[in-house]
C-alpha positions in Angstrom: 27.4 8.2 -1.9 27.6 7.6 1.5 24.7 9.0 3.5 25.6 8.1 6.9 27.0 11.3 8.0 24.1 13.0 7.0 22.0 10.5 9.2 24.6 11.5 11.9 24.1 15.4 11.4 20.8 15.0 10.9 18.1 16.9 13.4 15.1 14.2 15.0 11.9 15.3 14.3 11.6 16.8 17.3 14.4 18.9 16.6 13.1 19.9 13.5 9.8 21.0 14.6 11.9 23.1 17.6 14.6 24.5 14.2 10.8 25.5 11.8 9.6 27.5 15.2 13.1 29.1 15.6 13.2 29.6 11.5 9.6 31.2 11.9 11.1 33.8 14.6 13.6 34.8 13.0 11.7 35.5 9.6 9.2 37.5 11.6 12.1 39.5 13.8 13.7 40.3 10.3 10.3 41.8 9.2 10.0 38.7 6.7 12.6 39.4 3.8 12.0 36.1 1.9 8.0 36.3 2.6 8.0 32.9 4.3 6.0 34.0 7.5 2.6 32.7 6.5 4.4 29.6 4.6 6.6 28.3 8.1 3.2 29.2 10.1 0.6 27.1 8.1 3.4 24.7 7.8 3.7 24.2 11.6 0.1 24.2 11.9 -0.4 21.7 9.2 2.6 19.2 10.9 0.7 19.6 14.1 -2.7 18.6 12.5 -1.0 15.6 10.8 1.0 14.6 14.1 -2.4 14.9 16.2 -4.8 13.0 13.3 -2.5 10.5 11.3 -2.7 6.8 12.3 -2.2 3.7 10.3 -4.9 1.8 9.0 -5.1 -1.2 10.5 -4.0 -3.7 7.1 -1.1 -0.9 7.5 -0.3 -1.8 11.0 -0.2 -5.2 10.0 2.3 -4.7 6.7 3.8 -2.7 9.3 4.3 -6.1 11.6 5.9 -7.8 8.3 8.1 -5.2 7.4 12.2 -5.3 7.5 13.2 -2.1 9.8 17.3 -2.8 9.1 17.8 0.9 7.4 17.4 4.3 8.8 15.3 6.9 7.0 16.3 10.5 5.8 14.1 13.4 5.1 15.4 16.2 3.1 13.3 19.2 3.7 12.7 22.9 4.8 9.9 24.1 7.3 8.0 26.8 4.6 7.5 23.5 2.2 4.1 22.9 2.4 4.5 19.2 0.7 6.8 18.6 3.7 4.5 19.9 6.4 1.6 17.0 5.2 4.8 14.1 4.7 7.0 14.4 7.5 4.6 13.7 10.4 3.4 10.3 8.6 7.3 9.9 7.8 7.6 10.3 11.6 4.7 7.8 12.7 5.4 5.2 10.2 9.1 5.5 11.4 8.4 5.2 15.2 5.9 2.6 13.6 8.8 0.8 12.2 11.4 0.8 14.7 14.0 2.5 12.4 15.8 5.9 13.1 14.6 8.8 11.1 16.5 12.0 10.6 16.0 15.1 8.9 18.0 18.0 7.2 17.3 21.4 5.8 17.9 21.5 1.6 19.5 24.7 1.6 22.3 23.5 4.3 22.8 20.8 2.7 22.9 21.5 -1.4 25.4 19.0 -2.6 23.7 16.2 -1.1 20.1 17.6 -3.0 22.6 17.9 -6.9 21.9 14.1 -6.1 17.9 14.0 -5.6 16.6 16.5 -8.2 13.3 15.7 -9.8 12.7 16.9 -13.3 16.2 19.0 -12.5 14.4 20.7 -9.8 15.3 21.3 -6.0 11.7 20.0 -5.0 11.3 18.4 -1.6 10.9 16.9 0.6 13.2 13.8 -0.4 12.7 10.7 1.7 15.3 8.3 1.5 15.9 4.9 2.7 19.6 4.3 4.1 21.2 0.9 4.3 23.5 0.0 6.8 26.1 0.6 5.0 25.3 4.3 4.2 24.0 3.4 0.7 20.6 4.1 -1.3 17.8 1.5 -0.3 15.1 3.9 -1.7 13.6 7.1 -2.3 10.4 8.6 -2.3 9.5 12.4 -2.9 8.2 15.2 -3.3 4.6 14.1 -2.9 3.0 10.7 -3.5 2.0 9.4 -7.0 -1.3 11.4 -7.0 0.1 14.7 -6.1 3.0 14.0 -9.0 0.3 13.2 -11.7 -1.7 16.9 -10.6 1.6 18.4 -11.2 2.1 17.2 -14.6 -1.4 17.9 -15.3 -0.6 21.3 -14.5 2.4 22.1 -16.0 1.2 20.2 -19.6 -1.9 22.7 -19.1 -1.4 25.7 -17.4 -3.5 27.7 -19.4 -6.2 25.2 -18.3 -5.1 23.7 -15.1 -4.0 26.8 -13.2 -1.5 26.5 -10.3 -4.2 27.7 -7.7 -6.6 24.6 -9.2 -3.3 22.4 -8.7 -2.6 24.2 -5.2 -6.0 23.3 -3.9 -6.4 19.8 -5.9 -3.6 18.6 -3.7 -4.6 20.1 -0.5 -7.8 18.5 -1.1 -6.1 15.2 -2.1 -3.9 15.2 1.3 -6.8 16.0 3.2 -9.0 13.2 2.1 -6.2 10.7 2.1 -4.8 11.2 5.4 -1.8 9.8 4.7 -2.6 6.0 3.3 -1.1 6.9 0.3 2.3 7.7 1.7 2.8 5.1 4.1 2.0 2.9 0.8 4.1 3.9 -1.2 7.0 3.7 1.3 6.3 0.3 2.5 5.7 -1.0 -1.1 9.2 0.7 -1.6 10.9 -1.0 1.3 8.9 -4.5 0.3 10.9 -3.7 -3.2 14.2 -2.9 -2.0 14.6 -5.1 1.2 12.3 -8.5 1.0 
């Protein structure tokens, strides 16, 4: 697959934060139907916490130095994800960090090209991608750093035990504390990988 015209069409993060606001309005104008009000909102909020408060540690700054930047990144997302809201702003940083291009595009616009990044069959997101030059695969990442997976599957193997609100609040916990490291880890450990 050849994921170049999806970098082309796809919005800068700018963008996106200006297409979540304009998502948010409309949901509130048409008095909420899907009950994604609070969801966009706290998502915003979070993204502009992460954007103010996220920096690289410096042994990051200096992977960061050592790092290949020939690929582009792409973000698969949707403004009421609230994975998404704590991702994309490091995703952002770590890109302008970089010196690649990153883009972003909404899920539901763009379903044929999310057939191709299910997890566990799902539609979960975001979905970070690293894109070659030549449009292909380099890497992908997503929909939440190793930690937040293993919660999950602690949660689904025992609801009954490990309720979704004790997931819910593990993770927010988990993205608090970190701030981030363990995604711009992950990334560059994925780019080390698929580039060096």
């Amino acid at each position: 697959m050849n994921l170049i015209e999806y970098i082309n069409k796809g919005l800068t993060y700018e963008e996106y934060i200006t297409r979540v606001e304009d998502d948010l309005e409309n949901e509130v104008e048409n008095d909420d139907p899907k009950e994604y009000v609070q969801y966009y909102a706290l998502g915003l909020q979070r993204m502009n916490r992460v954007t103010k408060t996220f920096q690289l540690t410096s042994v990051q700054e200096n992977r960061v130095k050592e790092t290949p930047n020939n690929f582009k990144i792409l973000s698969i997302t949707e403004g009421w994800c609230g994975d998404a809201s704590q991702i994309l702003p490091v995703i952002e940083k770590l890109a302008n960090a970089l010196n690649v291009e990153s883009k972003y595009i909404l899920r539901d616009e763009n379903l044929e090209l999310m057939e191709n990044y299910k997890t566990n069959n799902a539609l979960s997101i975001p979905i970070v991608i690293g894109v070659a030059e030549d449009g292909s695969e380099l890497f992908r990442f997503g929909p939440r750093p190793a930690y937040g997976m293993e919660l999950l599957a602690k949660f689904k193997s025992s609801p009954d035990i490990y309720s979704a609100d004790d997931f819910h609040e593990d993770l927010q916990k988990y993205y608090n504390t970190n701030k981030g490291v363990d995604i711009v880890d992950e990334i560059l450990d994925l780019v080390d990988e698929n580039l060096a």
